[in-house]
ROSE-4610 file (N, C-alpha, C; in Angstrom, 1 decimal, always signed):
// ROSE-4610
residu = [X/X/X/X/X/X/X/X/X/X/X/X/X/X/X/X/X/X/X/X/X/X/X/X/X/X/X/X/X/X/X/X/X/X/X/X/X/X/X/X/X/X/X/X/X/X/X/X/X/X/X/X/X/X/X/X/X/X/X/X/X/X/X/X/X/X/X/X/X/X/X/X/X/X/X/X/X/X/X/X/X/X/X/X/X/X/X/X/X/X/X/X/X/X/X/X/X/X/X/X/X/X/X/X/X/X/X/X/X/X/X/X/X/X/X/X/X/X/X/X/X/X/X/X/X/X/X/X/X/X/X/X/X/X/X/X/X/X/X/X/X/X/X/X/X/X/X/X/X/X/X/X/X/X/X/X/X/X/X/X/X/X/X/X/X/X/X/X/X/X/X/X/X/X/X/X/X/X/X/X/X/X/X/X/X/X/X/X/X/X/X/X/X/X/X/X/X/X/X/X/X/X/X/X/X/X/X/X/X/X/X/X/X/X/X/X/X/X/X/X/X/X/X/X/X/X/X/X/X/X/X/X/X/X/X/X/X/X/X/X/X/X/X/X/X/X/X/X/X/X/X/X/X/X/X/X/X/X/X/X/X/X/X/X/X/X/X/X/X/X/X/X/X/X/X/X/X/X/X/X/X/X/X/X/X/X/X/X/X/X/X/X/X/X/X/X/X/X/X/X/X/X/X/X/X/X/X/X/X/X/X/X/X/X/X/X/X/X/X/X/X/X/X/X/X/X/X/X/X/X/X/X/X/X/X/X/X/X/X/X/X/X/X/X/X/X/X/X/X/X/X/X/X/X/X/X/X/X/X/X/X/X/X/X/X/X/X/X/X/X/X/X/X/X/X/X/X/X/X/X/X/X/X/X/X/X/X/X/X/X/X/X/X/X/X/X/X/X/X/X/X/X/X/X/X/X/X/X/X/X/X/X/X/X/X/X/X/X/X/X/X/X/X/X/X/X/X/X/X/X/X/X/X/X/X/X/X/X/X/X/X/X/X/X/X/X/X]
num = [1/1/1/2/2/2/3/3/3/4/4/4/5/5/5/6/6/6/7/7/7/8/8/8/9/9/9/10/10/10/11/11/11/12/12/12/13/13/13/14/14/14/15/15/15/16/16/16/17/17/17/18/18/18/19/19/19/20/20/20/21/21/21/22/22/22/23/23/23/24/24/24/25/25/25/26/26/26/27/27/27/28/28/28/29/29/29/30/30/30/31/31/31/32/32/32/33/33/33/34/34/34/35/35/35/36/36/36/37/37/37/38/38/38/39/39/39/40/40/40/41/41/41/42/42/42/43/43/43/44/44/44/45/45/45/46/46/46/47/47/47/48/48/48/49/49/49/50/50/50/51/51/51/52/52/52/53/53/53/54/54/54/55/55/55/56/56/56/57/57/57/58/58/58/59/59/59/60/60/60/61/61/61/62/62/62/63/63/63/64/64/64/65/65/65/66/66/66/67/67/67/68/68/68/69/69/69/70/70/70/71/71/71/72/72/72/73/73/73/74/74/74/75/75/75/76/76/76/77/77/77/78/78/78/79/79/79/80/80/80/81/81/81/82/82/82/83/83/83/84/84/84/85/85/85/86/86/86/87/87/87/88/88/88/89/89/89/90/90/90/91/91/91/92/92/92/93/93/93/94/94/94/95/95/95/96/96/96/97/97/97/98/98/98/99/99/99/100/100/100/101/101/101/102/102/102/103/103/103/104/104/104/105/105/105/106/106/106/107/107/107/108/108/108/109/109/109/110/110/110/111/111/111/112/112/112/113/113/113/114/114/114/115/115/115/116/116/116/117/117/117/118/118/118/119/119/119/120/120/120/121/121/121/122/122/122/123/123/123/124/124/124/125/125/125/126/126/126/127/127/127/128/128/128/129/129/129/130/130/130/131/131/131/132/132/132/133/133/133/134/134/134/135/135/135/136/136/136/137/137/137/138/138/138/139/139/139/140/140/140/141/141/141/142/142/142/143/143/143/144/144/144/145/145/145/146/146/146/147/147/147/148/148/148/149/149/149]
x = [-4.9/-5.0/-6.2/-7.4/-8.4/-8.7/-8.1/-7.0/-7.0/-5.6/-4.7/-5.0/-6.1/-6.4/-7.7/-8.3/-9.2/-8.3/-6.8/-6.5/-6.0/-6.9/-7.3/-5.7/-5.0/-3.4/-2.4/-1.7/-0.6/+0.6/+0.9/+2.3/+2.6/+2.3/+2.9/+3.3/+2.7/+3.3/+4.2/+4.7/+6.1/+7.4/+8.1/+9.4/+10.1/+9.8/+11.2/+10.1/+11.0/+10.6/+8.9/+9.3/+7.9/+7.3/+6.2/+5.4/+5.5/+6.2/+6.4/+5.6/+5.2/+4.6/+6.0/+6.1/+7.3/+6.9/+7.1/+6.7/+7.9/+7.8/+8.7/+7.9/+6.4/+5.6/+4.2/+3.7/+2.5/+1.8/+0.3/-0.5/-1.6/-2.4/-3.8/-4.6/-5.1/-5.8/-5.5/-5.5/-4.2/-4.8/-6.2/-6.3/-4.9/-4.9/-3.7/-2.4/-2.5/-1.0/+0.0/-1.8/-2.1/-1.2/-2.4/-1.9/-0.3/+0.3/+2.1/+2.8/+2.4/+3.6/+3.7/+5.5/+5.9/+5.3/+4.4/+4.0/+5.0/+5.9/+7.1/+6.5/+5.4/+5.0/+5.0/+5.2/+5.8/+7.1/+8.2/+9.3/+9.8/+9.8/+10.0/+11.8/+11.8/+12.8/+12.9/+13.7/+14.1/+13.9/+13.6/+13.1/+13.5/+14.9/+16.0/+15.8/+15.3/+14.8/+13.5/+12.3/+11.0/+10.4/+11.0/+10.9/+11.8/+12.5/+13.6/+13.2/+12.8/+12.5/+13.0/+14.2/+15.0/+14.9/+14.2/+13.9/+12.6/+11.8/+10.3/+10.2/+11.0/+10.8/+11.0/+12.0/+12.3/+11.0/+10.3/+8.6/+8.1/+7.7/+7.4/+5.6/+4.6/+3.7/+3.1/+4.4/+3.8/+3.0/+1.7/+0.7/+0.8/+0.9/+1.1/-0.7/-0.9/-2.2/-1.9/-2.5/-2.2/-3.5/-3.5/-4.8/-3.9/-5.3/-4.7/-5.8/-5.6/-6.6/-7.3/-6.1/-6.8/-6.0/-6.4/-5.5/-5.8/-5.1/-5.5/-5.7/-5.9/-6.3/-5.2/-3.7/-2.6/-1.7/-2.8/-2.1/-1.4/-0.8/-0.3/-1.8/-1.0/-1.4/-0.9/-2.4/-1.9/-2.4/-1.3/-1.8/-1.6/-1.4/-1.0/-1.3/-2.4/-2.5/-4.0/-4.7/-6.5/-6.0/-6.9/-7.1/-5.4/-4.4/-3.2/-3.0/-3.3/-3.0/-2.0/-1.2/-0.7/-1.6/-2.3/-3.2/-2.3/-1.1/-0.6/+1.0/+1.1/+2.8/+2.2/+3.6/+3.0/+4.2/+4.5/+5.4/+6.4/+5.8/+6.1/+5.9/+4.8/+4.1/+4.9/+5.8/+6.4/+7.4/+8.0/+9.1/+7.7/+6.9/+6.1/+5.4/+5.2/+4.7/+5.8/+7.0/+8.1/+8.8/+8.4/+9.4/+7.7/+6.8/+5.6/+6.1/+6.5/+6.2/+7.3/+8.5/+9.6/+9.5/+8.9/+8.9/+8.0/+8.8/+7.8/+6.4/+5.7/+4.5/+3.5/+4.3/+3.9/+2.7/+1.9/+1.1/+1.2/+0.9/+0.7/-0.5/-1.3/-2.9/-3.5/-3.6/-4.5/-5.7/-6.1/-7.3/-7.8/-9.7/-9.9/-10.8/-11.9/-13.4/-13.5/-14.6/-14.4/-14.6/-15.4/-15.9/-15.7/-15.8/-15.0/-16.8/-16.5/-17.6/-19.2/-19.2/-20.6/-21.5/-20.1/-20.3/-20.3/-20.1/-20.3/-19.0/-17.7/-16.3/-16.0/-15.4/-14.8/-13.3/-13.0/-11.9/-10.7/-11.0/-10.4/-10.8/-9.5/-10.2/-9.0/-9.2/-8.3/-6.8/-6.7/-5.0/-5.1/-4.6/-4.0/-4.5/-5.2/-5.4/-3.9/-3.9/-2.9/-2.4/-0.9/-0.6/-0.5/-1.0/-1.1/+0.0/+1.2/+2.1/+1.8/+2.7/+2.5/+3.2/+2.6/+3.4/+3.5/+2.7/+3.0/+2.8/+4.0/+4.2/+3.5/+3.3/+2.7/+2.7/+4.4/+5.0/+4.9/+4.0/+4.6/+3.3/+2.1/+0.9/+0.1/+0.3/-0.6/-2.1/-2.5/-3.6/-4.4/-5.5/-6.4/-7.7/-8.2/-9.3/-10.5/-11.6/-12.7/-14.0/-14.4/-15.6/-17.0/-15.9/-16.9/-16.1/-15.0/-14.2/-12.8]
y = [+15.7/+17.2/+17.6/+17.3/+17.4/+17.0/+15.7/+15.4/+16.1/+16.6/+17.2/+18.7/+19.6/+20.7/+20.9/+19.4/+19.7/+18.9/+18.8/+18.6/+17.0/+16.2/+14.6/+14.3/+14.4/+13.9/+15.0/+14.9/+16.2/+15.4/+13.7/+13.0/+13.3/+13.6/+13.9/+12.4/+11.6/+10.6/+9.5/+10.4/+9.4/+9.1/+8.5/+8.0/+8.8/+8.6/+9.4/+10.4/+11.0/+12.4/+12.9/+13.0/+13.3/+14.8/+14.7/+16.1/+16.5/+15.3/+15.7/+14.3/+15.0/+13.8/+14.0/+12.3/+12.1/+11.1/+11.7/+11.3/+11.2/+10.5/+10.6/+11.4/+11.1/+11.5/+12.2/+13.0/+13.7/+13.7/+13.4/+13.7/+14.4/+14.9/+15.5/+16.9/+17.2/+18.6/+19.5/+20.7/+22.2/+22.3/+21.7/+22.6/+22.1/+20.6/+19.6/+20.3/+20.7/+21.5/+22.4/+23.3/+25.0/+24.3/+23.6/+23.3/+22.6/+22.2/+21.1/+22.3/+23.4/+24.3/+25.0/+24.7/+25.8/+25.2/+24.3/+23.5/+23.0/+23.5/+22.6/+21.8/+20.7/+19.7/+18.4/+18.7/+18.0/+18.0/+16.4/+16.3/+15.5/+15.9/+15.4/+14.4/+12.7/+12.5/+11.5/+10.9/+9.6/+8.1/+7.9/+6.3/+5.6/+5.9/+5.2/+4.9/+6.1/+6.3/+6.0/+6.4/+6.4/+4.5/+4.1/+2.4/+1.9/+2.1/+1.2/+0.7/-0.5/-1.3/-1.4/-0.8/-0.6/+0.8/+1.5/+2.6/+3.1/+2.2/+1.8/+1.5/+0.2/-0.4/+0.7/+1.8/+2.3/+3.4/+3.1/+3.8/+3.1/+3.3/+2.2/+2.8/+1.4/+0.9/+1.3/+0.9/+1.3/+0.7/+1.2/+0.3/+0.6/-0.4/-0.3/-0.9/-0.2/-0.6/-0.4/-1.6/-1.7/-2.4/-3.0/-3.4/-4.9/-5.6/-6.8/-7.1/-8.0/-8.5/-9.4/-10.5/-12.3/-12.1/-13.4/-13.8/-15.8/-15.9/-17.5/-18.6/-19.2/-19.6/-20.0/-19.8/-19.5/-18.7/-17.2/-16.1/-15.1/-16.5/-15.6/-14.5/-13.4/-12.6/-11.5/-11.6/-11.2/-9.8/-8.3/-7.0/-6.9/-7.8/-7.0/-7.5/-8.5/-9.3/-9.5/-9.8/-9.8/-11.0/-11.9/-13.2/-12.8/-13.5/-13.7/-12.1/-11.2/-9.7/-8.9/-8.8/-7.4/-5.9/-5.5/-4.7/-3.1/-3.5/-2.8/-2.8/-2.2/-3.1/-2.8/-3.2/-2.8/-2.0/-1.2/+0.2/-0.5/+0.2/+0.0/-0.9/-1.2/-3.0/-3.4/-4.1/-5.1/-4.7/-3.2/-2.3/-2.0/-1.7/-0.8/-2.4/-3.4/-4.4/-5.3/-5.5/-5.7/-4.9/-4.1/-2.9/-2.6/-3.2/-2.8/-4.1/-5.2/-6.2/-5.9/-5.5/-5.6/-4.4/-3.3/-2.7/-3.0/-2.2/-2.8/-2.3/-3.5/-2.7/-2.8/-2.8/-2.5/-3.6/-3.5/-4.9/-4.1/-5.0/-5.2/-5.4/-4.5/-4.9/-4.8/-6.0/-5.6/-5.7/-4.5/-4.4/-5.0/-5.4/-5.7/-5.8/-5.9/-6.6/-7.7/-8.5/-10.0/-10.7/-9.7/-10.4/-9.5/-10.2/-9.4/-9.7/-9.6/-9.3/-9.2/-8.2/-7.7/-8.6/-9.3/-10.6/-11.7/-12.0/-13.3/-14.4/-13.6/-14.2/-13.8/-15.1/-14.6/-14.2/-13.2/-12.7/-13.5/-14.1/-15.6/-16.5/-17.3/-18.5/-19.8/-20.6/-21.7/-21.9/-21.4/-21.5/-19.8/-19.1/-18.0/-18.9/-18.0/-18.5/-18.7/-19.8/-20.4/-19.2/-18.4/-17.8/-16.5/-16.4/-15.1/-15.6/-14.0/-14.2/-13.9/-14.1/-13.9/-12.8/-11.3/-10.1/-10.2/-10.8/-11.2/-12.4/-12.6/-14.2/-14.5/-15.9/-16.5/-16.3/-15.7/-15.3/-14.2/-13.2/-11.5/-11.2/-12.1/-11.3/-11.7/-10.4/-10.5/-10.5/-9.2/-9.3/-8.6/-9.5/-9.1/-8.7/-7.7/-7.0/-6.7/-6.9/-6.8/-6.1/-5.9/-5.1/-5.9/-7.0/-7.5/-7.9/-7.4/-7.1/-8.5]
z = [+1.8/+1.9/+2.8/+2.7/+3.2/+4.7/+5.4/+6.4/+7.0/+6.4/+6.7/+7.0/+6.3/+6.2/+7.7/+8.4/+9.3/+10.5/+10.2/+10.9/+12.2/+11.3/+11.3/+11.1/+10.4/+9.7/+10.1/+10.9/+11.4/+11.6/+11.5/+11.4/+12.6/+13.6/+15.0/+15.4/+15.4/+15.8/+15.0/+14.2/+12.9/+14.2/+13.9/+14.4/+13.8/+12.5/+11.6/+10.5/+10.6/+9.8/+10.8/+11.9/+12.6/+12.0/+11.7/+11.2/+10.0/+8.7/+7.1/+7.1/+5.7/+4.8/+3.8/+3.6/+3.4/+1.6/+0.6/-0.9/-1.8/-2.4/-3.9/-5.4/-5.2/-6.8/-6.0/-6.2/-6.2/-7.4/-7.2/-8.2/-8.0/-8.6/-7.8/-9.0/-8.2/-9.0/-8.4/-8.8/-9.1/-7.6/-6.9/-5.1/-4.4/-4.6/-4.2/-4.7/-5.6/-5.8/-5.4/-5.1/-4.6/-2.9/-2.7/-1.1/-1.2/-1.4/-1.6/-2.0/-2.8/-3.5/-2.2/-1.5/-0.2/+0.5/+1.0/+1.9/+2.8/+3.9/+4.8/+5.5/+5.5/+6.1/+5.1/+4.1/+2.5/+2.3/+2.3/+1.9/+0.9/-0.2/-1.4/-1.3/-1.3/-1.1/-2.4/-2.6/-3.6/-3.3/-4.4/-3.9/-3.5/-3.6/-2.5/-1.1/-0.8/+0.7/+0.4/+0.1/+0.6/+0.5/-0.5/-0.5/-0.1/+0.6/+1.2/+2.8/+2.2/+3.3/+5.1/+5.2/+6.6/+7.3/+5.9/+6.3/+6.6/+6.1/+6.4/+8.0/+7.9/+9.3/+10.5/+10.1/+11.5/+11.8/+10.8/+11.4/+12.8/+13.8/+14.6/+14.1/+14.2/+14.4/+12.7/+11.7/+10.5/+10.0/+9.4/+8.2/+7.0/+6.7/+4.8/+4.3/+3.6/+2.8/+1.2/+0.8/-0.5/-0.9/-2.6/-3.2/-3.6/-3.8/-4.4/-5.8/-6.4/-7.6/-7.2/-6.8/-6.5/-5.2/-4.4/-3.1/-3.2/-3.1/-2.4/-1.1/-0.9/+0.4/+1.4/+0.4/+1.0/+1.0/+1.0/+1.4/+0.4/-0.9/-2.1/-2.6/-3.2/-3.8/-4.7/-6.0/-7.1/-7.3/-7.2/-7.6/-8.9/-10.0/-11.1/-12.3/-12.3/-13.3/-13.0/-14.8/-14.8/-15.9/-15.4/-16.8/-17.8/-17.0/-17.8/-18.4/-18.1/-18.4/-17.2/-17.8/-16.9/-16.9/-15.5/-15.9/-15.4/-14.4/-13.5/-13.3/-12.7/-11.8/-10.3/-9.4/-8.0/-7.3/-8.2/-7.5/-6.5/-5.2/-3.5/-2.7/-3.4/-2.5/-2.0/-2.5/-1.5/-0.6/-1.3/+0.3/+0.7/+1.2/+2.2/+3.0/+1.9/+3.0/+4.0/+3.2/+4.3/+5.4/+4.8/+5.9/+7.3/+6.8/+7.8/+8.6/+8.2/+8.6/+9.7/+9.4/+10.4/+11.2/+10.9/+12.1/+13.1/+14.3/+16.2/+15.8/+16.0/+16.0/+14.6/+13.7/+12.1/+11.8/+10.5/+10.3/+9.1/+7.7/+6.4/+6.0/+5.7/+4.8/+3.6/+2.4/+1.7/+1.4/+0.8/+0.5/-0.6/-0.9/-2.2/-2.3/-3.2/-3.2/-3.5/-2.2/-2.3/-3.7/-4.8/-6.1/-6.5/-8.3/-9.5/-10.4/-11.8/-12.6/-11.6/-11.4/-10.9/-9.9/-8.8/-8.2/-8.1/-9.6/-10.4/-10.4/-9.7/-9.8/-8.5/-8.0/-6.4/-6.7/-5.9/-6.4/-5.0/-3.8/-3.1/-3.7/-3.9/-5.1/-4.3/-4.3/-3.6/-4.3/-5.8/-6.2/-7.3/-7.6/-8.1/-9.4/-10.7/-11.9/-12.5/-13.5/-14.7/-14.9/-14.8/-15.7/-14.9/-13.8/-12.8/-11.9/-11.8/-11.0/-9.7/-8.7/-7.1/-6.8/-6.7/-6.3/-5.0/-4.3/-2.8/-2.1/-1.4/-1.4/+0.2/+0.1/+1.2/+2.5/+2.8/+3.9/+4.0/+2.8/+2.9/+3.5/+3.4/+3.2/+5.1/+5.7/+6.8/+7.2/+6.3/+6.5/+5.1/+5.0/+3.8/+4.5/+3.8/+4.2/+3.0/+3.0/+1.7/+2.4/+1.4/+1.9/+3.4/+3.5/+5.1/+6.0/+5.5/+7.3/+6.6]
């Protein structure tokens, strides 16, 4: 919103749906609301479409950013799981990182902090902990990004 209100985010350059922000769920506080209610730069569509991977792709030069928990030294990575806990799910993750991957142009990034307990646990670890599933697989994950690049 704030973007968008100085101007920084105007979607002029989308392939598809050029000039909407294009959502399934909004959340925010009542300014965020004030601004989306009758907003025509907002198009509220179904999940059918907004995660569908082929429909992603036909974004050209799409980025997907997402979060991770763990990652391993081969790429797998875990958004949804703490010490054998389900902490989360991961919604979109994996249509928004496939559908980046196949469109022209697209790359896939997640984000994370390189350590966990107050720096005391690396959160890259050479195999995914006992018990932690892989919401993103070896092949899906392009690029990881942490607070040093």
């Amino acid at each position: 919103m704030k973007l968008m209100k100085k101007g920084v985010i105007d979607n002029s350059m989308k392939t598809l749906d050029p000039g909407k922000v294009v959502c399934t769920l909004l959340g925010g506080t009542k300014e965020f609301y004030d601004f989306v209610d009758h907003n025509e730069d907002f198009f509220m569509r179904k999940c059918e479409y907004v995660l569908n991977p082929s429909i992603i792709a036909q974004q050209k030069n799409m980025v997907s950013i997402n979060a991770a928990v763990q990652v391993d030294l081969y790429g797998q990575a875990c958004s949804e799981m703490l010490n054998g806990k389900q902490i989360s799910g991961i919604g979109g993750q994996n249509d928004f990182l496939r559908g980046a991957m196949l469109s022209e142009g697209g790359r896939s990034i997640l984000c994370m902090p390189s350590t966990a307990a107050k720096g005391t646990k690396s959160r890259i670890v050479a195999g995914l902990e006992k018990g932690t599933v892989v919401s993103d697989t070896r092949y899906d994950t392009m690029f990881i990004v942490t607070e040093y690049g």
